[in-house]
N, C-alpha and C positions, 0 to 999 in steps of 0.2 A: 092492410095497414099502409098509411101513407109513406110514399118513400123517403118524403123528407125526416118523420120519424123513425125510421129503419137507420136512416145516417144519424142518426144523434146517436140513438142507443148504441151502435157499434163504434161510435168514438169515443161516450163514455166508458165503454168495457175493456178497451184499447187502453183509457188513461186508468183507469184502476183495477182491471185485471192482474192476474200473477205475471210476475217477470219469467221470458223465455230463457231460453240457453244460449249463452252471448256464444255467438260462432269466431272460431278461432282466424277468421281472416281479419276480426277489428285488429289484434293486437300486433305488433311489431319488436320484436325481440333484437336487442344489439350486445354483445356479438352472438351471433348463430354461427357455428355452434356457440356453444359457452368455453372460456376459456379460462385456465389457473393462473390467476396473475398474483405473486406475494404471498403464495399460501390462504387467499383466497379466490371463490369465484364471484367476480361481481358481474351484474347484471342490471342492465337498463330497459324494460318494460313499458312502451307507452300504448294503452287504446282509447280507441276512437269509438266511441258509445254511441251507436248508430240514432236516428232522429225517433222519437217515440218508442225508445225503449227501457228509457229509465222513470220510473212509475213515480209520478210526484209525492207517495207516500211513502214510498220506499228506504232502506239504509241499507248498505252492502257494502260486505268488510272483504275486500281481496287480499288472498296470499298467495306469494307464489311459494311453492312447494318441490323439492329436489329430491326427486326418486330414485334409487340404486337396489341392485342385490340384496343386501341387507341392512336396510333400513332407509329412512327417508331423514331430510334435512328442512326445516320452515323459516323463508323470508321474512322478511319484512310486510306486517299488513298494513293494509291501507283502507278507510272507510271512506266512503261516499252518500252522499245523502240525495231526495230528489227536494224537487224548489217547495214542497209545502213542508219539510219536516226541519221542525226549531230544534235546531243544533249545529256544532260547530266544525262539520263535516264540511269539503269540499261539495258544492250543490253540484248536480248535472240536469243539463236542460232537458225537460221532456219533448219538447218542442224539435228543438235544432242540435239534442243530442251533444258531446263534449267529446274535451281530449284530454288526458290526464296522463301525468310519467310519473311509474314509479319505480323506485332503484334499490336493490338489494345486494345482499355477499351471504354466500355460503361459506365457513372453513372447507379447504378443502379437504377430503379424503380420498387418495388411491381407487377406492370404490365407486367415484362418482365419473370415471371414465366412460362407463356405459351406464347413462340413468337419462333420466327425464323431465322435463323442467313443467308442471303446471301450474296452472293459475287454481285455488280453490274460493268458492262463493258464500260466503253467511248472509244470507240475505232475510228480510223482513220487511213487511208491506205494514204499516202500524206496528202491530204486535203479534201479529202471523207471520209465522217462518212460511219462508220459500225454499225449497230444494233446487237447486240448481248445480247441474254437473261440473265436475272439474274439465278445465279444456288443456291439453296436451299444447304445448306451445315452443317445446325445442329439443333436440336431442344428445347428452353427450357435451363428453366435456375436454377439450385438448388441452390434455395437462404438461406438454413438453417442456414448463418451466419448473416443474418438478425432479424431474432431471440434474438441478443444479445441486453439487455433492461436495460439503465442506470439507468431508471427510478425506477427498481425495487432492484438496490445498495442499500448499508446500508452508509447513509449519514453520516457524523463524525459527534461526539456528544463532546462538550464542557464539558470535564470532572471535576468534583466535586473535590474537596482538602481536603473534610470532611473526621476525623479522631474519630474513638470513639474515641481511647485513646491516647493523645498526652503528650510524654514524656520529663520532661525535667530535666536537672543535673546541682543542685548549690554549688558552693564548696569555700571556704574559707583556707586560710590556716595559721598557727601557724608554726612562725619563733623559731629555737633554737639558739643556739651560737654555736661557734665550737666543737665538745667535750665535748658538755653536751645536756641535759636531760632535764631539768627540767623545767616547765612551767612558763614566764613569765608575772607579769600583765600587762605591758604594750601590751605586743600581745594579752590577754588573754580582754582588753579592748576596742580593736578596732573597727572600725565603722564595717568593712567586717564583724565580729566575729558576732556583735549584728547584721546586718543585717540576718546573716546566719539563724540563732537561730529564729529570728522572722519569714524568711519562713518555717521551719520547724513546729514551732508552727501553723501557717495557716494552712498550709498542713494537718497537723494532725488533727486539728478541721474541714476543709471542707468535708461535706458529700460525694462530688464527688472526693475527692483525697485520691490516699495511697501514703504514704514515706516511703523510706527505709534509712537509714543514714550508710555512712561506712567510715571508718578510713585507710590513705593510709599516713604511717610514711615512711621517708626516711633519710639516710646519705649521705653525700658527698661522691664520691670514693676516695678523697682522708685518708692513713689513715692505710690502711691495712683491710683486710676483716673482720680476728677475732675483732679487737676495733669495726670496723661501724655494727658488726651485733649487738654486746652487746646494742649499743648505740643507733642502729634504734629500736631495741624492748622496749627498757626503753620509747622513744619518743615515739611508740603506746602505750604502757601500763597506763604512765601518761595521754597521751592527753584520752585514753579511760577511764579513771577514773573519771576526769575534764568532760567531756562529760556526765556521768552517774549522775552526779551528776546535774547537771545543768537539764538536760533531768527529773531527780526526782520532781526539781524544779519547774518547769512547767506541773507536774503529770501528762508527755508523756512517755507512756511504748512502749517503741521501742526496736528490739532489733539491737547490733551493732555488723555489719561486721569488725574488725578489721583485719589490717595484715600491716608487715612493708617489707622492700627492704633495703637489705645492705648497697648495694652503687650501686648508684641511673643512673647506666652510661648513661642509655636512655634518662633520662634528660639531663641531662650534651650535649649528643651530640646534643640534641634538642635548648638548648639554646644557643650553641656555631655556631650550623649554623645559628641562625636570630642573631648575632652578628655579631657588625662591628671589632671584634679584630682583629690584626695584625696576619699573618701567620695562622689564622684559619684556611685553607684550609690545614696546614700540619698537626696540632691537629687531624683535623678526620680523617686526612688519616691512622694519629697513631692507631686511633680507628680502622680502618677498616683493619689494618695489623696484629695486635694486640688482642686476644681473651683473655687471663690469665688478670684479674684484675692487677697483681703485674705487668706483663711488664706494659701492659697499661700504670698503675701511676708512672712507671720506667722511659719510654720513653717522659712520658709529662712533668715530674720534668726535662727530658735534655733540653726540649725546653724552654732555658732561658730568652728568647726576651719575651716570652708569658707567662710565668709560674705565676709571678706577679698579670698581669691582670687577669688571670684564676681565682688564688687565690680572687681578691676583687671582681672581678664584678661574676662572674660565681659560684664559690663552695658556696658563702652562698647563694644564692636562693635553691640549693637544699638541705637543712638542715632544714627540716618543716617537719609536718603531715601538710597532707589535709582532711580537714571535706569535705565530700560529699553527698548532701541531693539529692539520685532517688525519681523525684515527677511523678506520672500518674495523669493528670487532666483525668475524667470520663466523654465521653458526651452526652447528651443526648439519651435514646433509640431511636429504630425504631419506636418505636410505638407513646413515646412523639411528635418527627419530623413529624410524619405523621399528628396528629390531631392538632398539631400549622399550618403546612403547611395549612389543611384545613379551622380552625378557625381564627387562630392568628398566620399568618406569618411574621408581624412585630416584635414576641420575635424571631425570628431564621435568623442565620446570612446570606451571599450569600451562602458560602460551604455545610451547613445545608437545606438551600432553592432548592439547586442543587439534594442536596444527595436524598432530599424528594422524586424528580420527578423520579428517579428511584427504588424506593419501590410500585410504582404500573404497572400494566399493562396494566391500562386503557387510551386510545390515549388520551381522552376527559379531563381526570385528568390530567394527565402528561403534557399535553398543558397548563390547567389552573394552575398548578403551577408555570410555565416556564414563563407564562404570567405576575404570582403576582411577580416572579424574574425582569421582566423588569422592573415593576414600583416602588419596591423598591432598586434594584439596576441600574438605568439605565447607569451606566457606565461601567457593567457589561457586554464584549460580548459574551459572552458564552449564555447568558440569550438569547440574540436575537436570537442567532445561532439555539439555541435547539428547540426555538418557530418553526423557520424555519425549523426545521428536521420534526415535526410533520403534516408540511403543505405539505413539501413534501411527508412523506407517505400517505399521504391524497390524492395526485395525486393534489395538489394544487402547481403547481407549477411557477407561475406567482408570488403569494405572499410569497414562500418559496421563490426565488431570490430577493424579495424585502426585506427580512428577512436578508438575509445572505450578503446581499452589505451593509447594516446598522449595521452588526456585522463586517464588514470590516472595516466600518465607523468607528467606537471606537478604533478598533486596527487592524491593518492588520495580520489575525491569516489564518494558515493552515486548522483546521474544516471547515472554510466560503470558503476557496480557490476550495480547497477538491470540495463541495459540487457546489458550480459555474461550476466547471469543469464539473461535473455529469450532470449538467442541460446543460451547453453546448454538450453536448455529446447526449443530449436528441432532441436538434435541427438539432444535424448533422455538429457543428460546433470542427471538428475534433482540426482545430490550437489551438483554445481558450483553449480550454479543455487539450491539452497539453501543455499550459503555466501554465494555474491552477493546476492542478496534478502534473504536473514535477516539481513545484518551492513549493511544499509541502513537509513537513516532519514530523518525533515524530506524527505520528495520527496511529491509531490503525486499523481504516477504509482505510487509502492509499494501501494497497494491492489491497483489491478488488476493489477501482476507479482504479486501473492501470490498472485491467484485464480487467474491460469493454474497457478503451481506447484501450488498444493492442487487444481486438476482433476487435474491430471498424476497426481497423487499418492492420485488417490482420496479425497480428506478434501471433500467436496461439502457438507458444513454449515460448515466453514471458508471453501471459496472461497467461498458464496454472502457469509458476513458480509466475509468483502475485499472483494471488490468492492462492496459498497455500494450505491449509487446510481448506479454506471458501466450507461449502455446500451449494450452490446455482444453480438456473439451470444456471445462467452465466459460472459458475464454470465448472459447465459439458459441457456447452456448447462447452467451450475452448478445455477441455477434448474431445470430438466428434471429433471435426475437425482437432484436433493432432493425430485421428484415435487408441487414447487409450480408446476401447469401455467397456471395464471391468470396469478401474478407473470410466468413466463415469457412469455406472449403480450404484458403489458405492455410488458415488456425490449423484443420484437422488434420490437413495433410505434414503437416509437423508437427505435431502432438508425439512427445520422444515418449516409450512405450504403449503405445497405443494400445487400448483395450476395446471388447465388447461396447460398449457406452461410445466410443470414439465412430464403430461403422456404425452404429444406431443414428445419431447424428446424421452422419453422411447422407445415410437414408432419406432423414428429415431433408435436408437440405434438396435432395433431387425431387425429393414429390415435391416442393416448395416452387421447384423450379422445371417443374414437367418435365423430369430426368426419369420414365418409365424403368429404363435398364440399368441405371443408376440406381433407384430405388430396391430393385432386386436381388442386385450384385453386393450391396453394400450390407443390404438383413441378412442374406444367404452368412457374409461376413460377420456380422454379429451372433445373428443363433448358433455358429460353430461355434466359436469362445462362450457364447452363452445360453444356453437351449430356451431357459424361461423366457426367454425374449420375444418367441414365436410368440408365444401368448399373447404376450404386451402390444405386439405389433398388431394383432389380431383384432386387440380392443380400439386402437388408436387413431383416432379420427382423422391423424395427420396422411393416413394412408388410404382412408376412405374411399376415394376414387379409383382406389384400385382394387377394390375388393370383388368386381367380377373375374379380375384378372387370375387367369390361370395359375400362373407361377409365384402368384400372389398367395391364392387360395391352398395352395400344393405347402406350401412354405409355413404359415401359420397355424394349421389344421393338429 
């Protein structure tokens, strides 16, 4: 046979023969390993279909396929077609061969730590099947973002209003006439005066209150500044005499803050903005163009439309002293609070009852305070809420959401929201949890629920900025996979009660950062607080490299 027809027939049988077994160096897999980002694992897939290997009759449907212990997981497929066959498949050249990318997610599962990632082939040449082998194309899957644990969040706590010392300012004031001074009994008579007078004498008799009393004389601005200062000091000097004396009366040795104000313009402009007067709006504006006293009262004397009214309704209100009694009610110590909370928390009010539960650090107290809170105040939900934080640290979390849906109950508050979310997040229900969280605000703990949602969620330069300044291993954790291994080791090294999951971490962090002895020292640290961890480490592709390692092997086994 002629050679030239030797080459024909072998390039015919080339283009319409059966497709071979695509070899696993076309394909290109990112990330190798595979990695758990969000509660899934996604995967990007591109090959390169070498030149005469895709049969111009051909159709072939690619999956990739996720192999584990028990059981397997199926991609995303993908068909392909070759350049003779009518249909709406991506063609591949028979010729010059192609390059196609295709991307998939597995849910993640625990089990897919040690599995196997392949490609599988449905293939057909017309209407003949092709068998063609699966090809193995990655192994293993670094779940370290799994790690992230709602559960061990700082739930929001319904915060207390309790104030030792609650402050408060009573004042009265003594009206003058224009232009004079001197104390009238009609003002000197009045209900306000006597009432003044009598909480001062309270105040000064209750063992839990101090007063201090002060004298704040004023003039009108109108007038001129030399007449209103002569005139505001005569109205302190009087009303503090008249005061000293009354004060003797009632054998209360106080002393008094006196002082007066010229002319009084901060009032003046105070009262003139919650006034309905006519052109007020050009009044202050005099004010606010105007600094010298003298223009000021220059410019308000032109404004004739208003000047009138100024005069009756406005300049005599500011022609007074005002008495002013600073009262500090004193309340209860910590230590009073704490043995009413225990014995008799019927004398202590809700704020007081709250304040209690955070003077100890006992789970067991703090719950049975939080408790005697609900049954004295059950309208209270803060009460309910904080019951429910304790259950949740408890790992009781069935009853903490029965907790915090009955503190919703009373009032739909951000703490209960907050904490609903965390417990959603603890099921893996990613939406709920970001309606609870997201429609939260003003809570001191929404930082760090936000970080565990954005771990969950994969968004690792968000959780790190939530969380903030929180030391947690969630914290770090964030920190690890934003590949800031420094910041990280900080985090852990202040993580207050540090646990098992805290030197696991550690771990992570020195293989990250070719810490061989580091790596050792910190597992050896974790499998004591937690033996199954050998295991885990065992599986865990983060330590891979050191799996011929002796004390590696000695350790996990």
């Amino acid at each position: 046979m002629p050679f030239f027809v030797m080459a024909a027939i072998i390039a015919f049988t080339s283009c319409s023969g059966k497709l071979k077994p695509l070899s696993g160096q076309y394909v290109n897999v990112d990330p190798q390993p595979l990695e758990a980002i969000g509660g899934q694992v996604p995967v990007t897939m591109s090959i390169a279909y070498p030149a005469k290997w895709f049969n111009k009759n051909a159709t072939v449907t690619v999956t990739p396929v996720l192999r584990y212990a028990t059981g397997e997981t199926w991609g995303t497929a993908y068909t392909y077609q070759g350049e003779k066959v009518k249909a709406n498949n991506t063609a591949i050249s028979f010729a010059g061969g192609g390059n196609v990318t295709m991307k998939s997610s597995f849910k993640y599962k625990p089990e897919m730590k040690k599995s196997e990632l392949y490609l599988t082939f449905d293939a057909k040449i017309k209407n003949k099947t092709v068998k063609l082998p699966d090809i193995k194309i990655a192994d293993g899957v670094i779940a370290t973002s799994a790690l992230a644990d709602a559960a061990t969040a700082n739930p929001a706590i319904g915060p207390d209003k309790f104030q030792r010392i609650i402050k408060e300012a009573h004042d009265a004031n003594i009206m003058f006439l224009i232009q004079q001074a001197e104390l009238r009994s009609r003002e000197l008579n009045k209900d306000e005066i006597a009432a003044w007078k009598e909480i001062v004498e309270s105040a000064n008799n209750a063992p839990n209150q101090n007063v201090a009393i002060e004298i704040s004389a004023y003039a009108s601005p109108d007038g001129g500044v030399k007449l209103n200062d002569a005139l505001a000091e005569r109205r302190e000097s009087n009303t503090t005499r008249y005061l000293e004396r009354e004060l003797k009366k009632k054998k209360i040795e106080l002393p008094i803050d006196a002082h007066y104000t010229a002319q009084d313009w901060e009032g003046f402009q105070a009262l003139v903005s919650k006034s309905n007067l006519q052109d007020k709006d050009l009044v202050l504006r005099v004010l606010s163009m105007y600094r010298d006293p003298a223009e000021r009262e220059r410019e308000i004397k032109n404004i004739s439309s208003v000047y009138k009214s100024l005069a009756d309704e406005i300049l005599p209100q500011l022609r007074r002293s005002r008495l002013i009694a600073n009262i500090e009610i004193i309340g209860k110590s910590d230590e009073e609070i704490s043995r009413l909370a225990q014995g008799n928390p019927g004398g202590l009010s809700v704020e007081e009852l709250l304040y209690a539960a955070t003077l100890t650090n006992n789970a067991t107290d703090k719950e049975s305070i939080y408790g005697k809170s609900t049954q004295q105040f059950p309208n209270d939900y803060r009460s309910w809420n904080n019951v429910g934080v304790q259950r949740y640290r408890a790992g009781d979390l069935t009853k903490a959401e029965e907790l915090f849906n009955r503190a919703n109950g009373i009032k739909n508050n951000s703490e209960s929201n907050v904490n609903l979310g965390l417990i959603a997040l603890t099921k893996g229900d990613i939406a709920k949890a970001q309606q609870l969280i997201g429609g939260a605000s003003d809570v001191p703990e929404l930082g760090e629920a936000l970080g565990v949602l954005y771990l969950q969620q994969g968004d690792y330069a968000k959780a790190v900025s939530s969380f903030g300044a929180t030391k947690s291993n969630n914290a770090a954790l964030a920190q690890i996979l934003s590949k800031d291994y420094s910041k990280a080791s900080q985090t852990l090294n202040a993580v207050a009660g540090a646990d098992a999951v805290t030197d696991y971490l550690k771990a992570v962090v020195s293989a990250r950062t070719n810490d061989a002895n580091g790596v050792i020292s910190n597992l050896k640290a974790a499998v004591a607080k937690k033996p199954s961890l050998a295991k885990e480490a065992g599986l865990d592709l983060e330590f891979a490299k050191y799996a011929t390692n002796t004390d590696f092997i000695n350790l996990v086994k």
